[in-house]
mmJSON file of the N, C-alpha and C atoms, coordinates in Angstrom:
{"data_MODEL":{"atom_site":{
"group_PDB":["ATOM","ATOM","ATOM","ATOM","ATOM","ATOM","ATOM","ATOM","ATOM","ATOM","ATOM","ATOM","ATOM","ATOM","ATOM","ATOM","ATOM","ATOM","ATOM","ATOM","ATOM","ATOM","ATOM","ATOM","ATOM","ATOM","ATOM","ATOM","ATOM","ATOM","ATOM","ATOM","ATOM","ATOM","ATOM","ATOM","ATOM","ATOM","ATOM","ATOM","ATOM","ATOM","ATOM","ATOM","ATOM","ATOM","ATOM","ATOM","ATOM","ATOM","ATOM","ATOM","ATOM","ATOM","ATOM","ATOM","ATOM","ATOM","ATOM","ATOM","ATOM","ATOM","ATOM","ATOM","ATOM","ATOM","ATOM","ATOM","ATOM","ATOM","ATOM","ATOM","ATOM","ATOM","ATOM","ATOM","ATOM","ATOM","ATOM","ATOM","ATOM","ATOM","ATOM","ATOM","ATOM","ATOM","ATOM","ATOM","ATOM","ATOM","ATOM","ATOM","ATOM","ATOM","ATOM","ATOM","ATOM","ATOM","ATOM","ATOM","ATOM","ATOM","ATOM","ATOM","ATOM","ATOM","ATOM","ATOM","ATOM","ATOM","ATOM","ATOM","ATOM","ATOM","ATOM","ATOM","ATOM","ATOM","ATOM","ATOM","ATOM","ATOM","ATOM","ATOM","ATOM","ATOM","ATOM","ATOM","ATOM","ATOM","ATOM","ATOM","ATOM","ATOM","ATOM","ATOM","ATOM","ATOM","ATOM","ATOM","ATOM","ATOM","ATOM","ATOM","ATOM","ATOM","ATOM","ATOM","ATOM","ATOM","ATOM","ATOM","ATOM","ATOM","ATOM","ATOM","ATOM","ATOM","ATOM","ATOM","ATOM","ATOM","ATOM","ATOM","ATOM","ATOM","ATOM","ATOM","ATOM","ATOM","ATOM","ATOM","ATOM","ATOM","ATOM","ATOM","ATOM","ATOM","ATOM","ATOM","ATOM","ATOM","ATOM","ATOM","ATOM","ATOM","ATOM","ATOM","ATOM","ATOM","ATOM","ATOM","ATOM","ATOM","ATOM","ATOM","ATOM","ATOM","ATOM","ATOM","ATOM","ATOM","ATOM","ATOM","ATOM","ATOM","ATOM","ATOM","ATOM","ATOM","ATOM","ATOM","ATOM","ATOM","ATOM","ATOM","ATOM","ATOM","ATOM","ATOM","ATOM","ATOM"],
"id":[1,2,3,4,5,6,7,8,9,10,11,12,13,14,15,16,17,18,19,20,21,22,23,24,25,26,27,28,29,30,31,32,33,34,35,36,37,38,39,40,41,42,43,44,45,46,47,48,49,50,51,52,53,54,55,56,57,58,59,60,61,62,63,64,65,66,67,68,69,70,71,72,73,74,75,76,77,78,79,80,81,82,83,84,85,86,87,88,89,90,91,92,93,94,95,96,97,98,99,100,101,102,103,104,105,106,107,108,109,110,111,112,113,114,115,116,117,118,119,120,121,122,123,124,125,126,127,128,129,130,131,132,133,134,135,136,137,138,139,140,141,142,143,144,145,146,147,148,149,150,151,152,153,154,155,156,157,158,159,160,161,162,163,164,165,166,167,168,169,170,171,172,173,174,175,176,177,178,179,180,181,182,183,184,185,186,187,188,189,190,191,192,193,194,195,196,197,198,199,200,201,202,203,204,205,206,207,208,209,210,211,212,213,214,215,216,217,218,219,220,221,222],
"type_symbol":["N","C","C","N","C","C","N","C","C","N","C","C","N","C","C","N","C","C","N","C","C","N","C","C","N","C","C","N","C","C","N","C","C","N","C","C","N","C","C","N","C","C","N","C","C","N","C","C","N","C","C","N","C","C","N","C","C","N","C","C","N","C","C","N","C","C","N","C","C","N","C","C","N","C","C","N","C","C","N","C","C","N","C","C","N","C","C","N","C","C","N","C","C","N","C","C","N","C","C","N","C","C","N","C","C","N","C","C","N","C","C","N","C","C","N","C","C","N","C","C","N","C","C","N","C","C","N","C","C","N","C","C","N","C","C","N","C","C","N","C","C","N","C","C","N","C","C","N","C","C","N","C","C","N","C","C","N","C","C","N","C","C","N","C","C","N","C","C","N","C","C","N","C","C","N","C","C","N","C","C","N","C","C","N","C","C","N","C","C","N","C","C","N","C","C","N","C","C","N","C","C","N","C","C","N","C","C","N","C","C","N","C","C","N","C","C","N","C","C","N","C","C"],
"label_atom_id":["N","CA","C","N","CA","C","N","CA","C","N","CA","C","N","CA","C","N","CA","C","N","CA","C","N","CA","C","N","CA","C","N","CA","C","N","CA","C","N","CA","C","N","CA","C","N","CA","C","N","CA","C","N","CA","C","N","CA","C","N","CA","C","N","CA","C","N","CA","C","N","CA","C","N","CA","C","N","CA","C","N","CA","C","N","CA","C","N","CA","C","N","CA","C","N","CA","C","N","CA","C","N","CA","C","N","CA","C","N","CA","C","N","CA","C","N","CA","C","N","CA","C","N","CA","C","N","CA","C","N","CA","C","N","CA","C","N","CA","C","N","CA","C","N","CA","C","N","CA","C","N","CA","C","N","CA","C","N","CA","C","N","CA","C","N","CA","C","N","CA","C","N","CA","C","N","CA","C","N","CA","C","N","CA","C","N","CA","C","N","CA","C","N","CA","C","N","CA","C","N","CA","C","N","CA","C","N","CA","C","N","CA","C","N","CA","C","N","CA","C","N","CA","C","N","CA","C","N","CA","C","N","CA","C","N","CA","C","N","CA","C","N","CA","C","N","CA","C","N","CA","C","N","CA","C","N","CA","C"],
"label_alt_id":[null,null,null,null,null,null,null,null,null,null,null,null,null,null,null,null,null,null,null,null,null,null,null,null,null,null,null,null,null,null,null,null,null,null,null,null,null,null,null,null,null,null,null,null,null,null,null,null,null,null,null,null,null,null,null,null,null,null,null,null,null,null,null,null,null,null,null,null,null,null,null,null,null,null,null,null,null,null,null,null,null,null,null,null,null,null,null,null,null,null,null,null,null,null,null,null,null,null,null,null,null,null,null,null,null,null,null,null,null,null,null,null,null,null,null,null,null,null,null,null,null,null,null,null,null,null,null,null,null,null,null,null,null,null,null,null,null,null,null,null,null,null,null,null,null,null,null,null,null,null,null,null,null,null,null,null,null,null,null,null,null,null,null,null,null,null,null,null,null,null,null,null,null,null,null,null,null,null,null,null,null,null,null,null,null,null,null,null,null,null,null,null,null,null,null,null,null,null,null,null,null,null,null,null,null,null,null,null,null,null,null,null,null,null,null,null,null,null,null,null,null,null],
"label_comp_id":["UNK","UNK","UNK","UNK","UNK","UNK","UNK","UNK","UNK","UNK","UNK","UNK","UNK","UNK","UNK","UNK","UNK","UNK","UNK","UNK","UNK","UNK","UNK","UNK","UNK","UNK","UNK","UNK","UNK","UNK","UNK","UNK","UNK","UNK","UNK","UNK","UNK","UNK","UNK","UNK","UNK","UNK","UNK","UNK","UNK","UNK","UNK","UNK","UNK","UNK","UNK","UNK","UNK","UNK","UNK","UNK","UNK","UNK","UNK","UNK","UNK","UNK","UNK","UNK","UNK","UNK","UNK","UNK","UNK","UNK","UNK","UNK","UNK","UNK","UNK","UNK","UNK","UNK","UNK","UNK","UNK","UNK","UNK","UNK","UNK","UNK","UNK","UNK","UNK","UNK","UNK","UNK","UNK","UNK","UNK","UNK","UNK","UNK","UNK","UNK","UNK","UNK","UNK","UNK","UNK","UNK","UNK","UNK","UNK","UNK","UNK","UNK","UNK","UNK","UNK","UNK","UNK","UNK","UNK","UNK","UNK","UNK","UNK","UNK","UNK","UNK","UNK","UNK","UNK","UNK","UNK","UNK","UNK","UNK","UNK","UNK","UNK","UNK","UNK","UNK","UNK","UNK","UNK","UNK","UNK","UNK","UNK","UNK","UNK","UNK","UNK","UNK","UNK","UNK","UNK","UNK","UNK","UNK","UNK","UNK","UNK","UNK","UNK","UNK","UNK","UNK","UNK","UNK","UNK","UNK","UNK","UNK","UNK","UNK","UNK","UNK","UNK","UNK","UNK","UNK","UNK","UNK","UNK","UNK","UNK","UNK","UNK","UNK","UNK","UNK","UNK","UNK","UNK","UNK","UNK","UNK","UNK","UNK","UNK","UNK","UNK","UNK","UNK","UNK","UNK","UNK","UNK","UNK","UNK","UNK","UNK","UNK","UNK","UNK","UNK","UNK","UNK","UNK","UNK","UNK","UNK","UNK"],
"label_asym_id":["A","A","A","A","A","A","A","A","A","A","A","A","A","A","A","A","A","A","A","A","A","A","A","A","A","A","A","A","A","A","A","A","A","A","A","A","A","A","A","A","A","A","A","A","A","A","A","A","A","A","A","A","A","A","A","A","A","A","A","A","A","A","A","A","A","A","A","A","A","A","A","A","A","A","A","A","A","A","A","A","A","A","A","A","A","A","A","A","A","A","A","A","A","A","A","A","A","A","A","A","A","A","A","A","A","A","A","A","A","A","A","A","A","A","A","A","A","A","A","A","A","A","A","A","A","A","A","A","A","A","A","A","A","A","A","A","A","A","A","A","A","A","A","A","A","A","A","A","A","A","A","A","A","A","A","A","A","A","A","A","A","A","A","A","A","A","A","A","A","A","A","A","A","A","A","A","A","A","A","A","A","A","A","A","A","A","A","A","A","A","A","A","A","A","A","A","A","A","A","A","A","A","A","A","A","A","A","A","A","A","A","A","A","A","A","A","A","A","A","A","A","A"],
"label_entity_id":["1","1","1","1","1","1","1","1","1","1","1","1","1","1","1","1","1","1","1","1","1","1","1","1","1","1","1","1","1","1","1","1","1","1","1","1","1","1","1","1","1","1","1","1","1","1","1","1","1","1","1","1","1","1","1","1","1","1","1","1","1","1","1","1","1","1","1","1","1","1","1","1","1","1","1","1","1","1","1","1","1","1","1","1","1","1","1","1","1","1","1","1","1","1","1","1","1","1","1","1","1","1","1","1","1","1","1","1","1","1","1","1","1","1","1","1","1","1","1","1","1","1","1","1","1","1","1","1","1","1","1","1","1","1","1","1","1","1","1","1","1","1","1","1","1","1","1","1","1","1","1","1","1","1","1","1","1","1","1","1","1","1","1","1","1","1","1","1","1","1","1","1","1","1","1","1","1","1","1","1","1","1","1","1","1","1","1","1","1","1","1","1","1","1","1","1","1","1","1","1","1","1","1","1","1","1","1","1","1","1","1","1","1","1","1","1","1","1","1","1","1","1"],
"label_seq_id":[1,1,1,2,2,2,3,3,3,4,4,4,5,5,5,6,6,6,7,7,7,8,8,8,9,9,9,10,10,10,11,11,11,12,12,12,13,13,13,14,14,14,15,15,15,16,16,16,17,17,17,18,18,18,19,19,19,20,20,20,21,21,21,22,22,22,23,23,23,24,24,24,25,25,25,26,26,26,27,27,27,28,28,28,29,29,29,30,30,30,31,31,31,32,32,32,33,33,33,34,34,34,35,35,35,36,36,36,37,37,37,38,38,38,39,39,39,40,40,40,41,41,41,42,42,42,43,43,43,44,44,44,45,45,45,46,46,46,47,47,47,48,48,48,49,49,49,50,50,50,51,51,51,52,52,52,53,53,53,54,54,54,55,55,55,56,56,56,57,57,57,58,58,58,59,59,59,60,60,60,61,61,61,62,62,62,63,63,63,64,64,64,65,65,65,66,66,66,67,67,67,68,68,68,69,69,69,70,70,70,71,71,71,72,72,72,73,73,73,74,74,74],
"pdbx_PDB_ins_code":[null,null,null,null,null,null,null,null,null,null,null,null,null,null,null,null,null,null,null,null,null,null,null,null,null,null,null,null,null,null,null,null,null,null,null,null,null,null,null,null,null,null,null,null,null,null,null,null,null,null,null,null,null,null,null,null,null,null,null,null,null,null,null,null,null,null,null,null,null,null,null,null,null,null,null,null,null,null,null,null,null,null,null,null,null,null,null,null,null,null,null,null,null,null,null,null,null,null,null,null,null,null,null,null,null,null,null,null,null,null,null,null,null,null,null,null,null,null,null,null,null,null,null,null,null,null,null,null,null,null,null,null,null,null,null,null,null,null,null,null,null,null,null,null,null,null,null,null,null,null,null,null,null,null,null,null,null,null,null,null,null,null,null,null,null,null,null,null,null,null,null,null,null,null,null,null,null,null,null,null,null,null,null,null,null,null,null,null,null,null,null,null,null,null,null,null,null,null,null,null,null,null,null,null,null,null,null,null,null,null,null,null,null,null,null,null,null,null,null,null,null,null],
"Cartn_x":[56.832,57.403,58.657,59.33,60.55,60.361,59.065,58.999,58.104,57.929,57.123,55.74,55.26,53.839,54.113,53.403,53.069,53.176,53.625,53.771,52.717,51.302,50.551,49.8,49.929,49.511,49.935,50.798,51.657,51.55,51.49,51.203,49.829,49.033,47.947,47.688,48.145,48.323,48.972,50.25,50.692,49.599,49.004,48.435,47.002,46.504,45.508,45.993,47.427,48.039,48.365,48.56,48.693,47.375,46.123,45.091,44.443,44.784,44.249,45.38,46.456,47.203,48.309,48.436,48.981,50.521,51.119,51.551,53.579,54.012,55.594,56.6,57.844,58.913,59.74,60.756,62.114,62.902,63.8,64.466,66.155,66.451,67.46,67.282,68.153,68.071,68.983,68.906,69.768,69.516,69.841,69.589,71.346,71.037,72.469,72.593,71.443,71.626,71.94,72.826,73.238,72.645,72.688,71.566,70.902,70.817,69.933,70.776,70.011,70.364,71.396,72.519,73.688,74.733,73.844,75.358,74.48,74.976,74.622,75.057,76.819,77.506,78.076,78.512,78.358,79.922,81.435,82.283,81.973,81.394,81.228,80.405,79.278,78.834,80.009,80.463,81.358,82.483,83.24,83.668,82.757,81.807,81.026,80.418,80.377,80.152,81.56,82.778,83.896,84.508,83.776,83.942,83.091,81.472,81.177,81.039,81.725,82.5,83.512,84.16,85.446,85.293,83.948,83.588,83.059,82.717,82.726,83.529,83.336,84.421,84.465,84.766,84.958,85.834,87.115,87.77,87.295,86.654,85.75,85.032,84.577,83.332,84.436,85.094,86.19,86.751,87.021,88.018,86.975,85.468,84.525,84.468,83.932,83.464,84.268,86.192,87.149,86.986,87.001,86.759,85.698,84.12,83.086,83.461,84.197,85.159,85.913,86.604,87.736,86.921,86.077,85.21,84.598,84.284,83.014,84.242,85.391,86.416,86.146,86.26,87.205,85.915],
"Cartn_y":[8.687,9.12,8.299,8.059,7.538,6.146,5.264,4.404,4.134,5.362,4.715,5.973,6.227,6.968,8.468,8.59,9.807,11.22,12.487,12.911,13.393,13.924,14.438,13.402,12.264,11.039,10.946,10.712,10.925,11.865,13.044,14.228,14.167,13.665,13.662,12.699,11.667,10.274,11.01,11.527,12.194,13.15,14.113,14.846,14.102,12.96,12.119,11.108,11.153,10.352,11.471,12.748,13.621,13.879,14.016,14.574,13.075,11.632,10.596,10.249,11.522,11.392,10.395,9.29,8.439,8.573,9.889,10.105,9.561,8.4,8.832,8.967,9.003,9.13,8.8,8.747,8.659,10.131,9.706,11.165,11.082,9.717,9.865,10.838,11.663,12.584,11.383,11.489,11.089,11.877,13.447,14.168,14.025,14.302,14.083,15.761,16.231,17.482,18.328,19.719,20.382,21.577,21.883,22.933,22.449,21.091,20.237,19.945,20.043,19.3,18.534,18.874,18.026,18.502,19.279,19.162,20.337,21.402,23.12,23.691,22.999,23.832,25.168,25.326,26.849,27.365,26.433,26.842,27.525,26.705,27.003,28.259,28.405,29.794,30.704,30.666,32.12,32.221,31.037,31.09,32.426,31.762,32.771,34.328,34.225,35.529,36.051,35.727,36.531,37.098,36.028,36.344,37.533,37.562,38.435,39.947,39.786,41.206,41.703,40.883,41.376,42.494,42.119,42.613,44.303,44.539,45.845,46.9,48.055,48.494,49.672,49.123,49.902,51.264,51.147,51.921,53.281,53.239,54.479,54.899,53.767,54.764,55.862,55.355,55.98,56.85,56.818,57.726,59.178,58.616,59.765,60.458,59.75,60.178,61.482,61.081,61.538,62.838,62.949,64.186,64.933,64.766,65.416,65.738,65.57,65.689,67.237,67.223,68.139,69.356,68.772,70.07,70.447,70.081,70.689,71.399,71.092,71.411,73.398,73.36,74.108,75.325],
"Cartn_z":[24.983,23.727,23.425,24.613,24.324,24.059,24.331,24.03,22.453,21.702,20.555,20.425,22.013,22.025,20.943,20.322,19.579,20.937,20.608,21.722,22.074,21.428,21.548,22.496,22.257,23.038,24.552,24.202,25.683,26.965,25.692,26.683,27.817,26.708,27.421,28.61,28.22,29.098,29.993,30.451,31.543,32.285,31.605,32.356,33.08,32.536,33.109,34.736,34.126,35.612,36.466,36.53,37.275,37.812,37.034,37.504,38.602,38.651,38.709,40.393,40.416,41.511,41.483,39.882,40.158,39.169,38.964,38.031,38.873,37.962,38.404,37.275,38.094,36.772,37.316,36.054,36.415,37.333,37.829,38.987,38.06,37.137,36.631,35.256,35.172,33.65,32.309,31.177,30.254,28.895,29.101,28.048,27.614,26.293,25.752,24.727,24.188,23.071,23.638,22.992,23.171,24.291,24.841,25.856,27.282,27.014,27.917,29.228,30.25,32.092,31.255,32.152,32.172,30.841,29.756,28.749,28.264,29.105,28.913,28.124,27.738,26.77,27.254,28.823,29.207,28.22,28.335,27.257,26.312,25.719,23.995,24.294,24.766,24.803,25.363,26.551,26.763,25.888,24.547,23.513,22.667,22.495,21.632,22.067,23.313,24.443,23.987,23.931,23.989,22.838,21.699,20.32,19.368,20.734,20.378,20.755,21.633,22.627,22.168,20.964,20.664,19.396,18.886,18.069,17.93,19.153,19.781,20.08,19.484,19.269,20.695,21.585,22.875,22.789,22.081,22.319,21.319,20.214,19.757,20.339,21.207,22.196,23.35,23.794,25.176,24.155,22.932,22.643,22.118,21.723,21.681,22.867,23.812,25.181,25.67,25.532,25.524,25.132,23.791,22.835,23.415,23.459,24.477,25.361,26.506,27.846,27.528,26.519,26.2,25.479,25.144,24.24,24.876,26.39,27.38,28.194,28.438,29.402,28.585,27.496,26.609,27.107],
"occupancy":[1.0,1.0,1.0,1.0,1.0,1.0,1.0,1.0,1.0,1.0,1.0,1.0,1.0,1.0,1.0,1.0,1.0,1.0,1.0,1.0,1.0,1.0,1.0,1.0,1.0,1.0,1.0,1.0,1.0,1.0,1.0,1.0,1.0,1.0,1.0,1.0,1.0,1.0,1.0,1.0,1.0,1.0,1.0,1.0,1.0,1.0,1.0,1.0,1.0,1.0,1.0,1.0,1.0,1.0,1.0,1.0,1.0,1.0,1.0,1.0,1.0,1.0,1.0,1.0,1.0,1.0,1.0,1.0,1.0,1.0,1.0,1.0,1.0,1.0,1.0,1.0,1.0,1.0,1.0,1.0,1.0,1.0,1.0,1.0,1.0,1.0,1.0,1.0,1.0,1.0,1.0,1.0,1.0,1.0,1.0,1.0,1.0,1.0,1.0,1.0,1.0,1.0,1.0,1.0,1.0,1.0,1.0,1.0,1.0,1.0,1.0,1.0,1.0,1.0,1.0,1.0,1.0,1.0,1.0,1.0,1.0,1.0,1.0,1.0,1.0,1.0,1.0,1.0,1.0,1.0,1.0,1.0,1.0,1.0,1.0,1.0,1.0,1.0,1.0,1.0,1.0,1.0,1.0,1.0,1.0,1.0,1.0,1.0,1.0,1.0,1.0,1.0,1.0,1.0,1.0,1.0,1.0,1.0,1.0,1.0,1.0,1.0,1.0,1.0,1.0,1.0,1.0,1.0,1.0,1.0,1.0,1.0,1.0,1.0,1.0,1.0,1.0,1.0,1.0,1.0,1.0,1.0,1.0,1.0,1.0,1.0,1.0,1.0,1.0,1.0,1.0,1.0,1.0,1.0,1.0,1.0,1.0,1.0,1.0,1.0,1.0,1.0,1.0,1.0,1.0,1.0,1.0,1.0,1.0,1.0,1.0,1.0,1.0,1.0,1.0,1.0,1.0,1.0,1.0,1.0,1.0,1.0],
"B_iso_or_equiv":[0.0,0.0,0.0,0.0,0.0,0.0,0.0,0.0,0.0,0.0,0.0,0.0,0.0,0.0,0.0,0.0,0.0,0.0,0.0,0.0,0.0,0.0,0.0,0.0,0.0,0.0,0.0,0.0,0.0,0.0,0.0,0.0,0.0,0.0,0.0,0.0,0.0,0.0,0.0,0.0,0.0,0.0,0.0,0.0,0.0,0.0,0.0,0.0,0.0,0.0,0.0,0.0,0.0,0.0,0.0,0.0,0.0,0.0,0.0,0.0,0.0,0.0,0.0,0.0,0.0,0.0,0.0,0.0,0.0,0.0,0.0,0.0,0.0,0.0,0.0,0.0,0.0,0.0,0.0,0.0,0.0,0.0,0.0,0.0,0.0,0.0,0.0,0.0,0.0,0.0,0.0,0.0,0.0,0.0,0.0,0.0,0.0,0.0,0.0,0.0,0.0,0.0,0.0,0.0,0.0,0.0,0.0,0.0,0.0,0.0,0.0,0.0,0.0,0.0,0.0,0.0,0.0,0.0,0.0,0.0,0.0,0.0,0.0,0.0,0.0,0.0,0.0,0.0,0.0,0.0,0.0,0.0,0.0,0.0,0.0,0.0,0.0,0.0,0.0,0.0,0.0,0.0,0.0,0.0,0.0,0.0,0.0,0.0,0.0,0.0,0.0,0.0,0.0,0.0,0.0,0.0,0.0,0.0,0.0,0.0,0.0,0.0,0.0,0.0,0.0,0.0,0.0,0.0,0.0,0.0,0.0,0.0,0.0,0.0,0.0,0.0,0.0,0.0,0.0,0.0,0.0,0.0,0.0,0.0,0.0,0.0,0.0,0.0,0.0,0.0,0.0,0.0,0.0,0.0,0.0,0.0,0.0,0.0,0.0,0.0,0.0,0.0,0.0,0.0,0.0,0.0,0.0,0.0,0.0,0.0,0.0,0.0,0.0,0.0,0.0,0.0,0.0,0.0,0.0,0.0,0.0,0.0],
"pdbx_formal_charge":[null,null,null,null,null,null,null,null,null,null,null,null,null,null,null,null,null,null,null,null,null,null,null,null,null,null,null,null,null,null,null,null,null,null,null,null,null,null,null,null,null,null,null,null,null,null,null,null,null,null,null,null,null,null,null,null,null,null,null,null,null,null,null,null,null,null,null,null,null,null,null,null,null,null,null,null,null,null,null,null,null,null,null,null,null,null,null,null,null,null,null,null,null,null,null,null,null,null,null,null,null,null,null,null,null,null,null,null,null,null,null,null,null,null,null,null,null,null,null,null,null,null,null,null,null,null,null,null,null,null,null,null,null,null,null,null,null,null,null,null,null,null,null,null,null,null,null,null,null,null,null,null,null,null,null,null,null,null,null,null,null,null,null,null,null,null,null,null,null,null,null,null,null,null,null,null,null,null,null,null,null,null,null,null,null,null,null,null,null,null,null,null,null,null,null,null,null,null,null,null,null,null,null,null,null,null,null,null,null,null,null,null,null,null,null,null,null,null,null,null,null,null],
"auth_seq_id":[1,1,1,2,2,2,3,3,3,4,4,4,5,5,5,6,6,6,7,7,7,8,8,8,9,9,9,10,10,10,11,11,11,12,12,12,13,13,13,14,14,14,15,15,15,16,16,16,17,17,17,18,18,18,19,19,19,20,20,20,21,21,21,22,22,22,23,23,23,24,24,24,25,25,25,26,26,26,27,27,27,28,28,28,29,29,29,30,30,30,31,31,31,32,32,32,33,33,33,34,34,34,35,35,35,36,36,36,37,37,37,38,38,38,39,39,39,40,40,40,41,41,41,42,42,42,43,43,43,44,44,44,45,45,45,46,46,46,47,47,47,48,48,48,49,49,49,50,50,50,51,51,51,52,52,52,53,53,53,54,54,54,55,55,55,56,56,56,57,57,57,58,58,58,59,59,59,60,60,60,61,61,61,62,62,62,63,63,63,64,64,64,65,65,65,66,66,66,67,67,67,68,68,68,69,69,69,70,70,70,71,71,71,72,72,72,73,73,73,74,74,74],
"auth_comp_id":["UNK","UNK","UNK","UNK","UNK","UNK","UNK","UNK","UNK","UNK","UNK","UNK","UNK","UNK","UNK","UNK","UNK","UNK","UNK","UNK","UNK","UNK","UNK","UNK","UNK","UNK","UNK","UNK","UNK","UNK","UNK","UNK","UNK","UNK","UNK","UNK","UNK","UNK","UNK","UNK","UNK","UNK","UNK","UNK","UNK","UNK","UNK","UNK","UNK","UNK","UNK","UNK","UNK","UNK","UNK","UNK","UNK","UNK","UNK","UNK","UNK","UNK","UNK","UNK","UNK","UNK","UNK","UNK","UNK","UNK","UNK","UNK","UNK","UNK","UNK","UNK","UNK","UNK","UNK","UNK","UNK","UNK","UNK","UNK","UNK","UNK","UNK","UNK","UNK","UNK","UNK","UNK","UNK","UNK","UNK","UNK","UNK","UNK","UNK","UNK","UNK","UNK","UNK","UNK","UNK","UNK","UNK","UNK","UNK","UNK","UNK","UNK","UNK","UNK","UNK","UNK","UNK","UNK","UNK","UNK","UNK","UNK","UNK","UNK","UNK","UNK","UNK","UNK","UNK","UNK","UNK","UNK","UNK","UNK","UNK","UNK","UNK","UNK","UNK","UNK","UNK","UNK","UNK","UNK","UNK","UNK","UNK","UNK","UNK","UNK","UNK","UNK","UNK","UNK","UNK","UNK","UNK","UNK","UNK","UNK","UNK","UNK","UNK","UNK","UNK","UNK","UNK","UNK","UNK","UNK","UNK","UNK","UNK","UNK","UNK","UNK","UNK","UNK","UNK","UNK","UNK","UNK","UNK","UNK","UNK","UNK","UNK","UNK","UNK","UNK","UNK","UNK","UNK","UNK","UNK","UNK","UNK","UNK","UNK","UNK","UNK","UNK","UNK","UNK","UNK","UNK","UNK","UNK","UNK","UNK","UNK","UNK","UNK","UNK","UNK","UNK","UNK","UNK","UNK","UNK","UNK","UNK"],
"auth_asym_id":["A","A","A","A","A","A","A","A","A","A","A","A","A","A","A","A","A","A","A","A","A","A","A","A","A","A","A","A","A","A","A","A","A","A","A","A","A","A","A","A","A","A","A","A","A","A","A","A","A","A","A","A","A","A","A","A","A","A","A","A","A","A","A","A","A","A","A","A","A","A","A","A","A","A","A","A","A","A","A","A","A","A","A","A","A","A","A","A","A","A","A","A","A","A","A","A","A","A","A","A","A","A","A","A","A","A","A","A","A","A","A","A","A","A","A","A","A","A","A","A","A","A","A","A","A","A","A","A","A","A","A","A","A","A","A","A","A","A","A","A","A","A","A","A","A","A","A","A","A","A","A","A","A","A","A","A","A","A","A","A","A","A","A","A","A","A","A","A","A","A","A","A","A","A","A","A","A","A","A","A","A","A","A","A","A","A","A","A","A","A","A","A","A","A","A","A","A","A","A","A","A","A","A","A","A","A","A","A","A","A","A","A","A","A","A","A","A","A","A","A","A","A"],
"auth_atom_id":["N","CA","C","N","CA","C","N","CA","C","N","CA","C","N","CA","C","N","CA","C","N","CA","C","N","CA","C","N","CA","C","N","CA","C","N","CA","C","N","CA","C","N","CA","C","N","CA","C","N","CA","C","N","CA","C","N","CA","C","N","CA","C","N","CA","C","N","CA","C","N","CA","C","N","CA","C","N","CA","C","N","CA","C","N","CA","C","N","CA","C","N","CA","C","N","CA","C","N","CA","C","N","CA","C","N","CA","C","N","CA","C","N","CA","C","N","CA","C","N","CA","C","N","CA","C","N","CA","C","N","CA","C","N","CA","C","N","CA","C","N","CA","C","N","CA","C","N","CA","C","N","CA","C","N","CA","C","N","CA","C","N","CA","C","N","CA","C","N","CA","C","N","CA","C","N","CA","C","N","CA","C","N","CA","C","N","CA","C","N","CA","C","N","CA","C","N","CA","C","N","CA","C","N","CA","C","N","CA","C","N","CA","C","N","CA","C","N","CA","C","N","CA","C","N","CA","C","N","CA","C","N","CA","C","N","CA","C","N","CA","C","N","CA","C","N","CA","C","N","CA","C","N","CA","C","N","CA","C"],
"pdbx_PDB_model_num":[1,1,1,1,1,1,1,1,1,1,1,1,1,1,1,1,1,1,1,1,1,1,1,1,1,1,1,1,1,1,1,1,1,1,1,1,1,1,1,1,1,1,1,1,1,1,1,1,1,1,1,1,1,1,1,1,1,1,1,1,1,1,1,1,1,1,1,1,1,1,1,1,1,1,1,1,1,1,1,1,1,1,1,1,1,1,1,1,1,1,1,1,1,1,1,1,1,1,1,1,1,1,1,1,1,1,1,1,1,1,1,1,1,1,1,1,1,1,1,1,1,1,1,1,1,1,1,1,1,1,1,1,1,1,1,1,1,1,1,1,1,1,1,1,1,1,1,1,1,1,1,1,1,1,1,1,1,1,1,1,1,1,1,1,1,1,1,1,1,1,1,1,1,1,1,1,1,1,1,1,1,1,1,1,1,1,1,1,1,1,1,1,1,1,1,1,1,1,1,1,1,1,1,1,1,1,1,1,1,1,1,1,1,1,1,1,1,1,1,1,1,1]
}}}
């Protein structure tokens, strides 16, 4: 693919060198997009993990819970 092959092409060509025993590759990675081996992005997600935790409104829940507590006490 990376050289031009259509991928549907390719694909197949790989799975014929696997089945033919003669299949190799590269062991070096050179993914560069966002998500991919080597550039996971784990920052930017727990940026966004924390941005979206903040959004939660914890302390209505504790301050309900609270209230149920005092009304079962009573």
């Amino acid at each position: 693919v990376l050289e031009g092959m259509p991928f549907r092409d390719a694909y197949k060509a790989v799975g014929k060198s696997i089945a033919r025993g003669k299949f190799a590759y590269a062991k070096e990675i050179h993914h560069t997009h966002e998500g991919s081996i080597g550039n996971l992005c784990n920052e930017e997600i727990r940026q966004k993990m924390a941005g979206a935790m903040k959004q939660f409104r914890y302390e209505r829940v504790e301050e309900a819970y609270r209230n149920l507590l005092q009304e079962a006490v009573l």
